[in-house]
C-alpha positions in Angstrom: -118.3 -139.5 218.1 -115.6 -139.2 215.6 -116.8 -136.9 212.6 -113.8 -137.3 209.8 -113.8 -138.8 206.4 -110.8 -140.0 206.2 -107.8 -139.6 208.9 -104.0 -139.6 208.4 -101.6 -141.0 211.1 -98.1 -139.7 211.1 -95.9 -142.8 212.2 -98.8 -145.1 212.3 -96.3 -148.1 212.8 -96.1 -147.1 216.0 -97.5 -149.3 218.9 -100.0 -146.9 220.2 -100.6 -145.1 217.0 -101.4 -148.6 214.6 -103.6 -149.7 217.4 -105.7 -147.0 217.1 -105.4 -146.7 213.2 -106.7 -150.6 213.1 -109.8 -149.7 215.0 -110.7 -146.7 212.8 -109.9 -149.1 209.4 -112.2 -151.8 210.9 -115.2 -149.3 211.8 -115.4 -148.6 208.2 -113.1 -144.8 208.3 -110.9 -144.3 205.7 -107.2 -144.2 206.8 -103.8 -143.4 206.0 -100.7 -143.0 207.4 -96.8 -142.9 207.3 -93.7 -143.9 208.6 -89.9 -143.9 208.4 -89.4 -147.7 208.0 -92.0 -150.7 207.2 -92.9 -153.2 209.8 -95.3 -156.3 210.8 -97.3 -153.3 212.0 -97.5 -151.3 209.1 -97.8 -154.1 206.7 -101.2 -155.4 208.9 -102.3 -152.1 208.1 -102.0 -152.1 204.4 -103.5 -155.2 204.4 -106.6 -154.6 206.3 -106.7 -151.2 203.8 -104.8 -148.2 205.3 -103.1 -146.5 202.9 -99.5 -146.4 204.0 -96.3 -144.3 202.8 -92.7 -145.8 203.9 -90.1 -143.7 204.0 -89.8 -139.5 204.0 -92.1 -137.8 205.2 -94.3 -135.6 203.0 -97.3 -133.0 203.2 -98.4 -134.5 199.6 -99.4 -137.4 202.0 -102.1 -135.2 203.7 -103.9 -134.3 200.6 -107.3 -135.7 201.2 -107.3 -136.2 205.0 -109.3 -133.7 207.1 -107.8 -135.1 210.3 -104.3 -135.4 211.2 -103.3 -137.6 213.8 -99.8 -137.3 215.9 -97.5 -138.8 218.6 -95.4 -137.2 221.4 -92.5 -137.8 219.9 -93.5 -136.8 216.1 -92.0 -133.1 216.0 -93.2 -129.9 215.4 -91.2 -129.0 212.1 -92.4 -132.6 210.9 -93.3 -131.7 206.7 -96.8 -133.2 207.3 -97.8 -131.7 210.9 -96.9 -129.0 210.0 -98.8 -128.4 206.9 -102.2 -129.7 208.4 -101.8 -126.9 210.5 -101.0 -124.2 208.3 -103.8 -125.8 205.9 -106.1 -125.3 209.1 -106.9 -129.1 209.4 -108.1 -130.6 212.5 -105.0 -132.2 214.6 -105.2 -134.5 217.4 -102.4 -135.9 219.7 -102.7 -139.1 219.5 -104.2 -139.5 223.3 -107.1 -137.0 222.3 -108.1 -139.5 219.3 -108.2 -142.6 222.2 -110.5 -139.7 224.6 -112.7 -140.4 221.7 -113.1 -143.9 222.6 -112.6 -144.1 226.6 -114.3 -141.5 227.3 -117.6 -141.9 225.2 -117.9 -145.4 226.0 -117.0 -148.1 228.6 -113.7 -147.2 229.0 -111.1 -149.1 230.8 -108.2 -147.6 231.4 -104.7 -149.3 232.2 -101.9 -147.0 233.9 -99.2 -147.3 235.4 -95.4 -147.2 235.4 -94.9 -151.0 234.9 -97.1 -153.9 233.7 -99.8 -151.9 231.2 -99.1 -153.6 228.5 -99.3 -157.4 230.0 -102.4 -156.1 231.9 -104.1 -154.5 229.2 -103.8 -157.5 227.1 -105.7 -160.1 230.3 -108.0 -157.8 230.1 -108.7 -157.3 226.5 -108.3 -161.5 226.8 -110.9 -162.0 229.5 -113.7 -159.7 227.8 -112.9 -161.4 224.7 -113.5 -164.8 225.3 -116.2 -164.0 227.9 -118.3 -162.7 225.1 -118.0 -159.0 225.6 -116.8 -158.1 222.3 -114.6 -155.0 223.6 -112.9 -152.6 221.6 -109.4 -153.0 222.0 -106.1 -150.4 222.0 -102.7 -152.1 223.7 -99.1 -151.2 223.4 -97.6 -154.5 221.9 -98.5 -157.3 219.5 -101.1 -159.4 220.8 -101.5 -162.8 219.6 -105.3 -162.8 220.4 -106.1 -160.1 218.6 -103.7 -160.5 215.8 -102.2 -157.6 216.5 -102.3 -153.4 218.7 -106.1 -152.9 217.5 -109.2 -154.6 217.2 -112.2 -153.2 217.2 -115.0 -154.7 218.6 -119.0 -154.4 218.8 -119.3 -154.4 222.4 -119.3 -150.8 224.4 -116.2 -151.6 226.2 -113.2 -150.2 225.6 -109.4 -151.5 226.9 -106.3 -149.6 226.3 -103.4 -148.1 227.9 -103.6 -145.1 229.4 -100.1 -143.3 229.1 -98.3 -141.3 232.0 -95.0 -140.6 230.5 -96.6 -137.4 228.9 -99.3 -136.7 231.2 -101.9 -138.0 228.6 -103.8 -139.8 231.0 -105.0 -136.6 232.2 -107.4 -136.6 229.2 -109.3 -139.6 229.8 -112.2 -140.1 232.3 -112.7 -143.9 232.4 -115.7 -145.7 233.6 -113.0 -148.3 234.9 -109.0 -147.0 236.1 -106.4 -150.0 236.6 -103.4 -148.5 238.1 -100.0 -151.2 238.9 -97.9 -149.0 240.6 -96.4 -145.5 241.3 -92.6 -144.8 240.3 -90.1 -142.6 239.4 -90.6 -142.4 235.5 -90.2 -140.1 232.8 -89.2 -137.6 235.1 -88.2 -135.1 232.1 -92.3 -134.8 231.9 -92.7 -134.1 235.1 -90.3 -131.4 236.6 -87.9 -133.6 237.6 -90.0 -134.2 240.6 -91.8 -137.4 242.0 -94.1 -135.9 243.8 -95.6 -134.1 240.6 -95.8 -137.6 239.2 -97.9 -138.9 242.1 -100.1 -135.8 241.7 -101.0 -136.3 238.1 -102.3 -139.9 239.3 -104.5 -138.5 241.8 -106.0 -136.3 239.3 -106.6 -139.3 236.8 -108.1 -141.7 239.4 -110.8 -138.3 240.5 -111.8 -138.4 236.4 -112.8 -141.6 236.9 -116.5 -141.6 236.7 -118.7 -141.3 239.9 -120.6 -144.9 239.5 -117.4 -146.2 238.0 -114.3 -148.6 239.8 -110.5 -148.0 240.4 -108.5 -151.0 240.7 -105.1 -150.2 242.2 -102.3 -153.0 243.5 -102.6 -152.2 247.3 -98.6 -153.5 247.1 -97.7 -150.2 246.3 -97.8 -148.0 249.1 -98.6 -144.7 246.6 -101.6 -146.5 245.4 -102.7 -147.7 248.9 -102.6 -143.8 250.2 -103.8 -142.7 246.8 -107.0 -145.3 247.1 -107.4 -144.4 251.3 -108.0 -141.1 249.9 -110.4 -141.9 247.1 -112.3 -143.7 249.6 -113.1 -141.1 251.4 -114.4 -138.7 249.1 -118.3 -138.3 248.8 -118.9 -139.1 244.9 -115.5 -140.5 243.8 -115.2 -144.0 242.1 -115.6 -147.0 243.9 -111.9 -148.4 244.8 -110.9 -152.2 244.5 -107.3 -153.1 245.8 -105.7 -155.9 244.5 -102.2 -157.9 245.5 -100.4 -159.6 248.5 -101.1 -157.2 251.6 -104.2 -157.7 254.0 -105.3 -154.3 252.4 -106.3 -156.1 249.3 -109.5 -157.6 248.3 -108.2 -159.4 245.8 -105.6 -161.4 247.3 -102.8 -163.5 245.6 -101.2 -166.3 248.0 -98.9 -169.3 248.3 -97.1 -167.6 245.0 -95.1 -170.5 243.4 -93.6 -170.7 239.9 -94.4 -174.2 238.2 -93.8 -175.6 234.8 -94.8 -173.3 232.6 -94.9 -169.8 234.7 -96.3 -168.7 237.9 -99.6 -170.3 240.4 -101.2 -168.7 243.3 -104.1 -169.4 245.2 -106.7 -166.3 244.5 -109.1 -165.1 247.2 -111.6 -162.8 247.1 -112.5 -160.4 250.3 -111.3 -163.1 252.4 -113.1 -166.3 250.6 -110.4 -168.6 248.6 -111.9 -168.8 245.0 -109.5 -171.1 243.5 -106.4 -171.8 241.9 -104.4 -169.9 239.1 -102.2 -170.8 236.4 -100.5 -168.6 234.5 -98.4 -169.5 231.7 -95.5 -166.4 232.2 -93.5 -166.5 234.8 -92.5 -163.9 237.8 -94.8 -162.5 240.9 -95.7 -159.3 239.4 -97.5 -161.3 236.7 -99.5 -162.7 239.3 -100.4 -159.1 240.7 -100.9 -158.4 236.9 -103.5 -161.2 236.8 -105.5 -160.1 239.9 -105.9 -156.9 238.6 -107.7 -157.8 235.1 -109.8 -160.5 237.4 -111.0 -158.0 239.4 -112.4 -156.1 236.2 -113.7 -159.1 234.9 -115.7 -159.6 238.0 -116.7 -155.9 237.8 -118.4 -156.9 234.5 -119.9 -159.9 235.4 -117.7 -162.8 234.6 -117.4 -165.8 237.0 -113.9 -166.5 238.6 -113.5 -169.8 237.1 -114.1 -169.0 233.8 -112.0 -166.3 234.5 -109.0 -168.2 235.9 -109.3 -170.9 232.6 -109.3 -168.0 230.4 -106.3 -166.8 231.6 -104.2 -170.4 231.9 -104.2 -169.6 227.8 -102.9 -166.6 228.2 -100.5 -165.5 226.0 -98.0 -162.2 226.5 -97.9 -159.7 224.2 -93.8 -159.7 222.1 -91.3 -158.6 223.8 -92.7 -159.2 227.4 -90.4 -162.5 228.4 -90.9 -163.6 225.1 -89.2 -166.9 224.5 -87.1 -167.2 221.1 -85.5 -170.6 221.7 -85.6 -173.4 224.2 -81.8 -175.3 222.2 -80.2 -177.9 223.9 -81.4 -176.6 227.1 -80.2 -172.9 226.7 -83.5 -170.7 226.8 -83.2 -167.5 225.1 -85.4 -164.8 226.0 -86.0 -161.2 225.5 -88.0 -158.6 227.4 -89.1 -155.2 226.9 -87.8 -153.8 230.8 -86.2 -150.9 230.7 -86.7 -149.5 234.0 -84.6 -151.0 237.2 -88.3 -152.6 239.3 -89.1 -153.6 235.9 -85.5 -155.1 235.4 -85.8 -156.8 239.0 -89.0 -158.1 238.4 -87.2 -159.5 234.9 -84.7 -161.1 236.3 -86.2 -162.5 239.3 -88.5 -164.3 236.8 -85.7 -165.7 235.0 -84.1 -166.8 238.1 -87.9 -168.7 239.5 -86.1 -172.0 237.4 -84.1 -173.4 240.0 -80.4 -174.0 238.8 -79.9 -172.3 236.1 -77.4 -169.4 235.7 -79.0 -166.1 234.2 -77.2 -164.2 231.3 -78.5 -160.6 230.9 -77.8 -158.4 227.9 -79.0 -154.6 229.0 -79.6 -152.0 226.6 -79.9 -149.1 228.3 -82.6 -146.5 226.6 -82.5 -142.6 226.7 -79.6 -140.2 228.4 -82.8 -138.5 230.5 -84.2 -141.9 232.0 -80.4 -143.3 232.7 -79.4 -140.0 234.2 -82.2 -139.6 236.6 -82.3 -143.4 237.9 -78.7 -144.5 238.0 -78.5 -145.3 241.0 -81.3 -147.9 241.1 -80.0 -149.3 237.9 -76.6 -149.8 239.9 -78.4 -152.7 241.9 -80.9 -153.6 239.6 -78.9 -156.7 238.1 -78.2 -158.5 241.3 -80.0 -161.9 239.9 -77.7 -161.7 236.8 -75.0 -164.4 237.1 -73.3 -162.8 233.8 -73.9 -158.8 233.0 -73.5 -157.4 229.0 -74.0 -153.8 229.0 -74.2 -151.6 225.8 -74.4 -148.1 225.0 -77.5 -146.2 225.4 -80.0 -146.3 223.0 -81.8 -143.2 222.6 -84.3 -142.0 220.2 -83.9 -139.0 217.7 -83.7 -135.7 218.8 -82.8 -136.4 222.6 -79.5 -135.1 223.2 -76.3 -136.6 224.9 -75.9 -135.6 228.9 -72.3 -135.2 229.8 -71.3 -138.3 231.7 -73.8 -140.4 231.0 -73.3 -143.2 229.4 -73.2 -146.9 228.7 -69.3 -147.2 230.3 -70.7 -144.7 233.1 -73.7 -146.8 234.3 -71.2 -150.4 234.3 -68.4 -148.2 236.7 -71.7 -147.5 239.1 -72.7 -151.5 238.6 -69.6 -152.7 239.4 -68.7 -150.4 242.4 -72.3 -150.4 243.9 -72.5 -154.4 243.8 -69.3 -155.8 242.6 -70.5 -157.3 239.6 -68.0 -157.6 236.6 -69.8 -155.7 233.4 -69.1 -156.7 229.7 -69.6 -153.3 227.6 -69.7 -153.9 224.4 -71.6 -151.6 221.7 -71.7 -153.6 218.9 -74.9 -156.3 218.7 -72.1 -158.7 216.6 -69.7 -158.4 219.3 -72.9 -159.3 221.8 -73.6 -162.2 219.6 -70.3 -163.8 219.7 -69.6 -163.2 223.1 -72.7 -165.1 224.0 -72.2 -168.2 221.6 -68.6 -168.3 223.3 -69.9 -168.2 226.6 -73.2 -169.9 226.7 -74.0 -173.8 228.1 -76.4 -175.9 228.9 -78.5 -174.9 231.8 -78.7 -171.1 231.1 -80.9 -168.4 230.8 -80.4 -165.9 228.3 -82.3 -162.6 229.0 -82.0 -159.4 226.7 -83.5 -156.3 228.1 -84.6 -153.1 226.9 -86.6 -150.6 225.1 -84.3 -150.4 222.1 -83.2 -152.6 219.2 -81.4 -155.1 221.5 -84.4 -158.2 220.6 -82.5 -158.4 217.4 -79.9 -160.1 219.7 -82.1 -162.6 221.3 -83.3 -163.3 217.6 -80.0 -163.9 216.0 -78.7 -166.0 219.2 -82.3 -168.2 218.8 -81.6 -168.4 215.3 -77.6 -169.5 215.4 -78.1 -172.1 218.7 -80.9 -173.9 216.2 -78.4 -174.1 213.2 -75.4 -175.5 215.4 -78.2 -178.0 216.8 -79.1 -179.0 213.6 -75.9 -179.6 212.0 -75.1 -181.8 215.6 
């Protein structure tokens, strides 16, 4: 499959790119790599044996390597890109490198604008423990496979399959798990929705003929998109999951409990049992169908299945709790997109009684600028609103009015919700240590640096409880 001796990531800390770096160091290929800063991600690597280079970025890193692999967001005048190239070395994009793997073995691939991560990682978690040893690629830390990578000796193969660049267009998957259709990333796209619901038709036609595409039948893109799947001679075989009559995997009598979210799970009209997840909010229970309906496509029983899952874990930064102090929970969360925000929220608000605190940091000029308006009303289940500025990453450019103060004026005049903008994460911190009792919910949100907030508020709430 892969012929290279030894392969040289540029920004290998990155979720999708260590992931992949991981799996290569395990199978026995020789790997290096480098990035700007050092992190949990980069120090795994170094100690499973990548060699790793923290800080500038330097062709002398690419001496040896006879593959060069790259990210979207790695530019073109980068010193080590550019140098395998003029030294004629083989480059991949990052999503070619993962082709490698989904499309050459049992691939199962995990799109969609929300919910790949938390669905990749049932997955991954149900062929695991069910004995199927997959290979495994996901975009966050998982606890149960210590990490973004594992690779495994079994022929499947679970990983995210990325729209926000149209690199899902390069995989052809013997299994496609779609959670919805949406607005996203628009910049990639033409500006145009319709272009986005286009490029998901094409990827769910490369899934293979004898091969399954699992879309949430919620969604009313991926009902039409499946209708017409259906009804082409030779196309995948299509499984709808969710809440609708449409699906065959059905979630019903939703409820939050304890620890997260139940439902009662049927199967093409047959009640199979009860579910217990430990994370809270309904779309985790659509999230749960979906990797249940691939287990079941490889064999495993339901009730294995549904035990496997009660265990579940999320991956960081997917309502990952910090602290539980003197009945304040602090929480943080990676949504950065306003149904992903919703969905956020709602969760939050599933524990009757207590008033919700959300810190937002909004993340690139393109992605506030094309969905202001549904971030207006996104925040509705926030009892208290903190807005900052926008995080963006390098090399995006300012858009005239757009910005952090911008999207609060919207907030406030589409819901009447009072905004706190502040830019500073100290200023954040002390706000909330002023302002937070007993009984709330403290939410951060975003794609940025804003868990550093949810961190340092965990960290202060335990020292002040200790000293009490």
């Amino acid at each position: 499959m892969l012929n290279a001796q030894k392969v040289h990531f540029i920004a290998i800390g990155g979720y999708g790119m260590s992931g992949l770096a991981m799996v290569l160091v395990q199978s026995g290929i020789k790997v290096s790599g480098s990035d700007v800063a050092a992190s949990a991600r980069t120090e795994r690597l170094q100690a499973a044996g990548a060699e790793v280079y923290i800080g500038k970025h330097d062709a002398a890193h690419i001496a040896d390597a006879d593959l060069v692999v790259y990210s979207t967001q790695v530019p073109a005048d980068n010193p080590e890109l550019a140098a395998a190239r003029a030294r004629g070395l083989r480059v991949m994009h990052r999503s070619e490198l993962l082709a490698e793997f989904i499309n050459n073995r049992q691939g199962i691939a995990v799109a969609g604008t929300h919910g790949k991560t938390t669905t990749t990682s049932m997955i991954a978690l149900l062929l695991e423990q069910g004995g199927l040893d997959p290979t495994v690629m996901v975009g966050g830390e998982m606890e149960a496979i210590g990490g973004t990578g594992k690779a495994g000796r079994g022929p499947h193969v679970v990983a995210e399959a990325d729209e926000s660049d149209r690199s899902f267009l390069r995989y052809h998957p013997a299994v496609a798990v779609v959670t919805n259709v949406e607005a996203e990333h628009l910049e990639h796209w033409g500006g145009s929705y319709e272009n986005i619901v286009a490029g998901f038709r094409q990827f769910l036609h490369q899934v293979r003929p004898e091969g399954l595409a699992v879309l949430c039948a919620d969604d009313p893109t991926l009902r039409r998109l499946g209708m017409e799947l259906e009804q082409q001679s030779g196309a995948a075989a299509v499984a709808f999951y969710g809440t609708v009559p449409e699906a065959a995997w059905q979630a019903r009598e939703i409820h939050p409990w304890e620890h997260g979210i139940a439902y009662d799970c049927y199967y093409q009209g047959k009640l199979l049992g009860h579910v217990k997840l430990p994370v809270p909010g309904r779309h985790n229970a659509l999230n749960s169908l979906a990797a249940m309906a691939v287990g079941h496509h490889f064999g495993l029983p339901f009730q294995e299945m549904a035990a496997i899952l009660e265990g579940f874990h999320n991956a960081k930064r997917r309502y990952q709790v910090y602290a539980e102090v003197n009945d304040i929970l602090v929480v943080d969360d990676y949504a950065h997109h306003p149904t992903e925000i919703r969905a956020t929220l709602a969760a939050a608000r599933e524990r009757a009684g207590r008033r919700v605190v959300a810190v937002f940091q909004p993340q690139r000029y393109s992605r506030t600028h094309w969905l202001m308006d549904e971030f207006a009303t996104a925040f509705r289940d926030a009892d208290i609103l903190i807005l900052t500025e926008i995080y963006s990453p390098p090399g995006e450019q300012p858009i005239p009015g757009v910005s952090g103060a911008a999207l609060a004026q919207r907030i406030e005049a589409a819901t009447g919700q009072k905004v706190i903008l502040l830019t500073d994460k100290q200023a954040i911190l002390d706000r909330l240590l002023e302002m937070v009792q007993p009984g709330d919910t403290v939410l951060t949100m975003g794609a940025g640096d804003i868990w550093k907030v949810a961190r340092d508020l965990a960290r202060e709430l335990k020292e002040r409880s200790s000293v009490l």
